[in-house]
C-alpha positions in Angstrom: 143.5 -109.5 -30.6 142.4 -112.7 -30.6 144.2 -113.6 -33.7 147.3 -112.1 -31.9 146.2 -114.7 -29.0 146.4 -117.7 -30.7 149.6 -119.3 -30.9 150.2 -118.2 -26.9 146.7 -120.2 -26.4 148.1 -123.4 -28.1 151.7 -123.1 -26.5 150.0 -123.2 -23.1 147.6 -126.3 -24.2 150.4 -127.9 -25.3 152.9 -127.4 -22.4 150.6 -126.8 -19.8 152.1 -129.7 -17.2 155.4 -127.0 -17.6 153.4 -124.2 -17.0 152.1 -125.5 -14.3 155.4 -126.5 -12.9 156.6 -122.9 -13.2 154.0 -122.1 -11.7 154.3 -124.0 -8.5 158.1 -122.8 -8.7 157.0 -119.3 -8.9 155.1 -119.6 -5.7 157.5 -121.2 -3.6 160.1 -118.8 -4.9 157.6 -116.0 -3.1 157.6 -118.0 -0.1 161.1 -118.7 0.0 161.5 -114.3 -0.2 159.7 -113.5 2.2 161.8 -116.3 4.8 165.0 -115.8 3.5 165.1 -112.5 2.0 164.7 -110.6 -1.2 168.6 -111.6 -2.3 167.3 -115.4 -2.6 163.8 -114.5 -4.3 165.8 -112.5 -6.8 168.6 -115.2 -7.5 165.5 -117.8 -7.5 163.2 -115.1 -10.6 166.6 -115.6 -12.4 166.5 -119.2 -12.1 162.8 -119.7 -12.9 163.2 -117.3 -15.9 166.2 -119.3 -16.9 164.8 -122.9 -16.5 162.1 -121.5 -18.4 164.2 -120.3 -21.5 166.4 -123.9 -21.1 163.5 -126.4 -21.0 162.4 -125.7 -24.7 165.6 -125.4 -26.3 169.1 -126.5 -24.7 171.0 -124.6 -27.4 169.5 -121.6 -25.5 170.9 -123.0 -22.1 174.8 -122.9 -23.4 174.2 -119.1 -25.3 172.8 -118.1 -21.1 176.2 -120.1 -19.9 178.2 -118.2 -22.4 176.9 -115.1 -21.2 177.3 -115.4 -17.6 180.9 -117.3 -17.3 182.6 -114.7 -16.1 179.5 -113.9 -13.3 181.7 -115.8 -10.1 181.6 -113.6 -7.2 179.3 -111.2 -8.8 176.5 -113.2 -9.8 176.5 -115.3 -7.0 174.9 -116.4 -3.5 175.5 -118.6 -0.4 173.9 -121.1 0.7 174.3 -123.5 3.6 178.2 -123.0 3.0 178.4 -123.7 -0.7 178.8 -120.8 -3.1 176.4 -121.4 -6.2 177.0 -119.2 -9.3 174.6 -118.5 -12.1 177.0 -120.2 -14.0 176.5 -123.8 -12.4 172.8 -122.9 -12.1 172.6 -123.0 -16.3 174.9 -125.7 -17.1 173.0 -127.9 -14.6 169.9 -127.0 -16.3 171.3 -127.7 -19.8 172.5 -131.0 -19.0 169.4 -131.9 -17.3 167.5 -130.6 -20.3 169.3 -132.1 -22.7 169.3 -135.8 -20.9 165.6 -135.4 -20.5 164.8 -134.7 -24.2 167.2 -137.5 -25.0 164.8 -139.9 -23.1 161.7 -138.3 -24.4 162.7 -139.0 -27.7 164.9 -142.5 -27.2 167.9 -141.0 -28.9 170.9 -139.2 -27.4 172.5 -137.5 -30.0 176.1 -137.7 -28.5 179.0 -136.0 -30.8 182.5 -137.3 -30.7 184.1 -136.9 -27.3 188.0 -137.9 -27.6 189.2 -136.2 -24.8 186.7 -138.7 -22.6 189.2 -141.9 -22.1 191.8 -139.7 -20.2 189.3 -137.2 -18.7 187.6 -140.5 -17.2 191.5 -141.8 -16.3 191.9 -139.1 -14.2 188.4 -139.2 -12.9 189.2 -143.0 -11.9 193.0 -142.0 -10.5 191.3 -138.5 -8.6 188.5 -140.9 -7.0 191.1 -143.8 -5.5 193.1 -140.4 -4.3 190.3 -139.6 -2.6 190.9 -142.2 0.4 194.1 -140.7 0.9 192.3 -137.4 1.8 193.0 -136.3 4.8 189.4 -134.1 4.8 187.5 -136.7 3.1 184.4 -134.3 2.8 186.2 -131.7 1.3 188.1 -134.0 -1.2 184.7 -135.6 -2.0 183.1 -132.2 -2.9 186.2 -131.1 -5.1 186.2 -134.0 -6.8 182.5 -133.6 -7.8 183.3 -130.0 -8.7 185.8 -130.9 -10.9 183.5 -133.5 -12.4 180.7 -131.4 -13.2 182.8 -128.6 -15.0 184.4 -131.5 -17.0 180.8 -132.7 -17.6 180.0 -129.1 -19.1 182.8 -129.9 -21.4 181.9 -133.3 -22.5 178.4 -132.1 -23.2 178.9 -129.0 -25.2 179.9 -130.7 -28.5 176.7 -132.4 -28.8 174.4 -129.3 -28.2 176.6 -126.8 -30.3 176.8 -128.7 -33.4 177.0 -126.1 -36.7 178.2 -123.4 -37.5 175.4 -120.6 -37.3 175.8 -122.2 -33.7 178.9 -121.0 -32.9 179.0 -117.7 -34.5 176.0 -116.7 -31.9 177.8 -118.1 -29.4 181.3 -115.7 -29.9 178.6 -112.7 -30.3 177.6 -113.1 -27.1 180.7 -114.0 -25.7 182.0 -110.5 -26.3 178.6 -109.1 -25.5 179.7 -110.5 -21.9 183.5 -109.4 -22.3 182.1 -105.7 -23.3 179.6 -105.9 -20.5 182.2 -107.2 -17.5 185.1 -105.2 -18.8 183.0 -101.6 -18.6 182.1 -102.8 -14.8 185.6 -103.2 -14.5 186.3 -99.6 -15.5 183.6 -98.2 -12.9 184.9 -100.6 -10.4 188.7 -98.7 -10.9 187.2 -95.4 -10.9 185.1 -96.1 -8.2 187.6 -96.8 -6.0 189.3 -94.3 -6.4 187.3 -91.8 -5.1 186.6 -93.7 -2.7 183.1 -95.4 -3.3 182.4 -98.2 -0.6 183.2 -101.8 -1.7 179.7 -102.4 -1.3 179.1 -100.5 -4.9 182.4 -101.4 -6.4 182.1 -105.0 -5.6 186.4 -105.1 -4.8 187.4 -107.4 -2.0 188.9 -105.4 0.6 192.4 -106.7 -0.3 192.3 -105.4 -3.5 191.3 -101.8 -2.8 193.6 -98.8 -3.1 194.6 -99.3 0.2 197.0 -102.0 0.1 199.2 -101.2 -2.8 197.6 -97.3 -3.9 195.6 -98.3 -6.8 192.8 -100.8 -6.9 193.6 -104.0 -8.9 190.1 -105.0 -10.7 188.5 -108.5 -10.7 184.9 -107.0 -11.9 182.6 -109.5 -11.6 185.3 -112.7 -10.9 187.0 -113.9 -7.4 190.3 -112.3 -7.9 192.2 -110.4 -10.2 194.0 -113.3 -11.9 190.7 -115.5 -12.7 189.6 -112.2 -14.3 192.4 -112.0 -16.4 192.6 -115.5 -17.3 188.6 -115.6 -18.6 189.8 -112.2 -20.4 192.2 -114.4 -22.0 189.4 -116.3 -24.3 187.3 -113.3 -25.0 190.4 -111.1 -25.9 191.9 -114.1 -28.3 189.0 -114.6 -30.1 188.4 -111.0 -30.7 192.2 -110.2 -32.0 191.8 -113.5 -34.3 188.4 -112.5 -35.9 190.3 -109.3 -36.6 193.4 -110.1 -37.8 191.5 -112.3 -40.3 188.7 -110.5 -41.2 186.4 -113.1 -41.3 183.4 -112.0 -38.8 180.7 -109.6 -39.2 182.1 -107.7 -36.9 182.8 -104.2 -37.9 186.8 -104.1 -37.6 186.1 -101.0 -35.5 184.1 -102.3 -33.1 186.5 -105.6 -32.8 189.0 -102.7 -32.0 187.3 -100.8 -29.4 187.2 -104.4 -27.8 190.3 -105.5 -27.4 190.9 -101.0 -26.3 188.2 -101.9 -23.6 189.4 -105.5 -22.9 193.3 -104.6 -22.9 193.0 -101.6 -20.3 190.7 -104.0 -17.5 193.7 -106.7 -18.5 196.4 -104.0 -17.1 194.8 -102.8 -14.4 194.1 -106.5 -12.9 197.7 -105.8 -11.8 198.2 -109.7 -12.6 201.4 -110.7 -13.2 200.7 -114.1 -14.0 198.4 -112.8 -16.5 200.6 -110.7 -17.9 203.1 -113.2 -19.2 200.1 -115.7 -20.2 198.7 -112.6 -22.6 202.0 -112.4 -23.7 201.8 -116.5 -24.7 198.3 -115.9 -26.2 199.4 -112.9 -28.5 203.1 -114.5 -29.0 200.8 -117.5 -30.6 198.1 -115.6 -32.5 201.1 -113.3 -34.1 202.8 -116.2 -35.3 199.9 -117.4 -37.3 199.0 -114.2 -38.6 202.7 -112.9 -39.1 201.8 -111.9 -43.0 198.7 -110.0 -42.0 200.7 -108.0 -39.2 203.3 -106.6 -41.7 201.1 -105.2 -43.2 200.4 -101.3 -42.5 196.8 -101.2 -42.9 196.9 -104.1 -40.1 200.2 -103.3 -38.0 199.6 -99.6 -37.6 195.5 -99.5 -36.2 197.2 -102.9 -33.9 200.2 -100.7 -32.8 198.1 -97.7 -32.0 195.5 -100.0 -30.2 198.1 -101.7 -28.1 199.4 -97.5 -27.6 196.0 -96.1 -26.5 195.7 -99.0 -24.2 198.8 -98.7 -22.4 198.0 -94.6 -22.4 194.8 -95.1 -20.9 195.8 -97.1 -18.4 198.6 -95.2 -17.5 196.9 -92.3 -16.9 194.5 -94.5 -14.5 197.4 -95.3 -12.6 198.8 -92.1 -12.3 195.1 -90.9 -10.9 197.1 -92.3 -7.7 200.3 -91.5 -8.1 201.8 -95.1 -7.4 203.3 -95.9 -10.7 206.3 -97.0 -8.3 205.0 -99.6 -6.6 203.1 -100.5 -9.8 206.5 -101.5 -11.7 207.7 -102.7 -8.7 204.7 -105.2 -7.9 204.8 -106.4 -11.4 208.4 -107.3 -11.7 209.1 -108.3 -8.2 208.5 -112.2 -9.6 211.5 -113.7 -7.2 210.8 -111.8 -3.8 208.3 -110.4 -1.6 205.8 -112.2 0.8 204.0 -114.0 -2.2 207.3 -115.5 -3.6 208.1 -116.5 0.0 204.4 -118.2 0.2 204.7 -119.9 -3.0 208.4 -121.4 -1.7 206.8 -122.7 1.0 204.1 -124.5 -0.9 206.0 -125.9 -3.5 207.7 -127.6 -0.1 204.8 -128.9 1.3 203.4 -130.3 -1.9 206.9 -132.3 -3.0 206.6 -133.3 0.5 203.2 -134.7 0.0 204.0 -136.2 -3.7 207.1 -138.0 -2.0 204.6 -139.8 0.3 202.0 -140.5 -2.4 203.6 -140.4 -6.0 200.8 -142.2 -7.7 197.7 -141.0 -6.8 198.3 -138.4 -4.4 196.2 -137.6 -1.2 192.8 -136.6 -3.8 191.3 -133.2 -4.7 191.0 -130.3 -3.0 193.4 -132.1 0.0 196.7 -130.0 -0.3 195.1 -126.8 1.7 193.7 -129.1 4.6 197.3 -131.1 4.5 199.1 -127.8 4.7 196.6 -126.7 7.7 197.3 -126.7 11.6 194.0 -129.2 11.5 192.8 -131.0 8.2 188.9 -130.7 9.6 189.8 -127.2 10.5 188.9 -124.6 8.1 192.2 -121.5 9.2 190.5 -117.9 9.0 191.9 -117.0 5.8 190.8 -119.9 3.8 192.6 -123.1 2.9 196.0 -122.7 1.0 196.8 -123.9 -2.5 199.7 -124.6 -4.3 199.6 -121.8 -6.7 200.9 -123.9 -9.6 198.4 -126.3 -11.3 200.8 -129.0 -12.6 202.7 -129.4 -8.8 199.3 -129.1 -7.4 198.2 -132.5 -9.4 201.4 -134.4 -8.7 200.6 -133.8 -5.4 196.7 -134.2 -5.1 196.9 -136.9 -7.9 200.1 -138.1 -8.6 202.1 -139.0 -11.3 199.0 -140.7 -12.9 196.4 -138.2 -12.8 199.4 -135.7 -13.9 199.7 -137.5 -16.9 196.1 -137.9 -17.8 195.7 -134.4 -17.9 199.2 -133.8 -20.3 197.7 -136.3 -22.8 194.1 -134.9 -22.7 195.8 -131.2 -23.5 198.5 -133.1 -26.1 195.2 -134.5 -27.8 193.5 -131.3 -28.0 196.4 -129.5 -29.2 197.1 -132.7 -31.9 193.2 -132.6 -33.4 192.6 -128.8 -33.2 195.7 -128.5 -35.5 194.4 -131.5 -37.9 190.7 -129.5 -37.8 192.6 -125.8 -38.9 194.4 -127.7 -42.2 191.6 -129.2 -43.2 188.9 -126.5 -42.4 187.8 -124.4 -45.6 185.3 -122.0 -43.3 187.3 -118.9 -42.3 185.3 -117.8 -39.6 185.9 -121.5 -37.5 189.5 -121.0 -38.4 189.9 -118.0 -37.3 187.8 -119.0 -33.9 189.6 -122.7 -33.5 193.6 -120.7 -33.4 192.4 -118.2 -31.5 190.9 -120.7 -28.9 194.3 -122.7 -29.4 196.1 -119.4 -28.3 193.9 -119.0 -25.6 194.6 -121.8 -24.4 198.1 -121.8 -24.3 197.6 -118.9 -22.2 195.9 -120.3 -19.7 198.1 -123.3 -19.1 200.9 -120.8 -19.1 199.1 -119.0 -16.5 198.4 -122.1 -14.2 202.4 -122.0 -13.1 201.0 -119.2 -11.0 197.7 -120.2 -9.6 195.7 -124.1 -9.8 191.9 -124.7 -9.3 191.3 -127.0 -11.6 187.2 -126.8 -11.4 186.9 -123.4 -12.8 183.6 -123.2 -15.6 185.1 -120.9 -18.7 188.2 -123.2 -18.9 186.4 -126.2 -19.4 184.0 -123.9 -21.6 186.7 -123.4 -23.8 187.7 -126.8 -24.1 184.1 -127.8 -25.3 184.0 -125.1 -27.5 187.4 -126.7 -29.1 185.7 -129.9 -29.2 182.8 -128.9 -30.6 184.5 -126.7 -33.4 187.2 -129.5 -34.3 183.7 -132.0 -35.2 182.2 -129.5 -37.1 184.9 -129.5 -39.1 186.2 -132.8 -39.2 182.7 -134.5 -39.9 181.7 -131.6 -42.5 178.6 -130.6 -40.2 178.6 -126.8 -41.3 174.8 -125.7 -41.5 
């Protein structure tokens, strides 16, 4: 036993001003319970036991950010009027970790960043905005949002940095998806005979009461931020089977883009819909030879089959396969066409005025509000398209910051796939290019720029293209 003892005895001699610290935390965490509630004392053990994983390895602290990046709503609290994820809890404590052991040991060891000179364009063009704002403490607080997620991007490279790296990293990014994705089956089910949304963790407004079936967000805000995180895992997972270059078990790969492609349907998301169709549109045109082949075509065609069966049959648990089709294709009527109209007014409107640097982040919904300072019942409006959102938040100039970040990503993550030998980053690097196309297909129907797994998947570009390109592969 007191061999066994040991190494814990010289851990805690070593790092005992830590210990000590956590152990502070852990007692105001107690105290914090038993004034705020056990909701906050259970968010804060997750953070403790978190920081405490982070502090001794910041690799760690972007495998815990992997797993919980599609935790938004679910995985979540409030407090004093700002929503903080579990999410922004982890990155925060990465960074912070990683900064601190840079000054500990008087060396940062930054990786290649070329995306930073227009990322810090529109950072400059997005802060002169901001005196425009007509809710200056709103525009303020986006603007930080949107700072740190790009800040989780910019720091990524430099703690995932080989290749054994990011192979953990995809594991437990489909650890997540499988995880997520089976909520998202209860969350269906459980709706539908009629569990409260208290256990099913559905917004009200996306309960079978409004259209007959439940449309499933699992553990994200809406339906369409669900789908468009599924985007990355679902990518990744067809390109590491169509290639055959992961030790994945094609089966298993299988079952996951089965699980993955039924929660994808029944998110009811049309917007999604076509960006999937982008995604796969890409990864089929890379992998054309592999697909006409039968021993890859047939399992991928009975896949896609089973999915759509599966679904179906969900869907016809409530008899409201009519107003399914006609919620999907309706794209040019109804009451959100109408809305979107509207806002694609107010923003040109709003561009007109300002074309250069717009009125600053986060300003459209207080713009488009009876009162900027106001906050209306159902939550500010947004434009619902990313790119007229910019023009009109930002301008021409922070519009075209972000076109020649996304034209440089696109232009060095094709340079990294011809030269790369590795077939595994290959196969991950095209299927996070596809991803990507899907998602900026998918902001013509929706735009929050500040959201965590996009800027995720950026880094994790980044990070892949300088493992390549510098010949860093251990």
């Amino acid at each position: 036993m007191t061999h066994f003892l040991a190494p814990i005895k010289r851990q805690a001699q070593k790092h005992w001003p830590w210990w000590c610290l956590y152990a502070g935390a852990a007692i105001l965490l107690g105290m914090a319970g038993a004034w705020f509630g056990s909701q906050y004392l259970f968010a804060g053990l997750i953070a403790l036991a978190c920081t405490i994983v982070i502090a001794f390895n910041p690799v760690a602290g972007m495998y815990l950010l992997t797993f919980f990046l599609p935790f938004e709503r679910i995985g979540s609290i409030d407090l004093m009027g700002v929503t903080i994820r579990i999410s922004q809890v982890v990155a925060i404590l990465t960074i912070a970790t990683w900064c601190v052991r840079g000054l500990w040991l008087g060396s940062f060891k930054f990786r290649p960043y070329p995306l930073l000179m227009p990322l810090a364009g529109f950072v400059a063009v997005a802060s002169l905005a901001v005196t425009n704002a007509p809710n200056l403490e709103r525009s303020v607080l986006v603007t930080i949002f949107i700072l740190f997620t790009i800040g989780v991007s910019v720091i990524l490279p430099s703690i995932i940095r080989h290749t054994n790296q990011v192979e953990k990293l995809v594991t437990i990014l489909l650890i997540s998806m499988a995880v997520v994705c089976l909520f998202g089956i209860y969350q269906f089910l459980g709706d539908i005979v009629g569990l409260p949304t208290s256990l099913t963790g559905l917004r009200p407004q996306y309960t079978k009461d409004i259209l007959g079936f439940p449309r499933i967000q699992s553990t994200a805000p809406e339906p369409l931020y669900f789908a468009n995180y599924l985007l990355l895992p679902l990518s990744i997972t067809v390109g590491l089977w169509l290639s055959r270059t992961s030790r994945f078990k094609p089966v298993w790969l299988l079952l996951l883009v089965l699980l993955g492609g039924v929660n994808f349907i029944l998110t009811v998301s049309r917007g999604g819909y076509i960006a999937l169709a982008a995604t796969l549109g890409i990864l089929a045109l890379v992998y054309i030879k592999q697909l006409l082949r039968p021993r890859i075509l047939i399992p991928i065609v009975l896949c896609l089959a089973v999915a759509g069966g599966v679904a179906y049959r969900f869907l016809n648990l409530t008899e409201q396969l009519e107003t399914y089709t006609t919620h999907v294709t309706n794209i040019f009527g109804g009451a959100s066409y109408e809305e979107r109209v509207e806002t694609y007014t107010i923003a040109e409107r709003i561009w007109l005025q300002h074309p250069w640097i717009g009125i600053g982040p986060g300003s459209f919904g207080p713009y488009a509000a009876n009162h900027p300072l106001i906050t209306p019942s159902e939550g500010y409006k947004i434009v619902n398209n990313e790119y007229i959102e910019l023009l009109a938040e930002t301008g021409i100039l922070g519009l075209i910051c972000i076109l020649v970040m996304v034209v440089m990503l696109y232009v060095r993550s094709w340079k990294a796939i011809r030269k790369t030998t590795n077939p595994f980053l290959r196969a991950v690097l095209i299927a996070l290019l596809a991803a990507m196309t899907g998602i900026l297909v998918q902001y013509n129907t929706f735009s929050v720029l500040y959201i965590m797994h996009i800027w995720f998947t950026i880094g994790l570009m980044v990070s892949i293209q300088n493992i390549i390109l510098h010949g860093d592969y251990q």
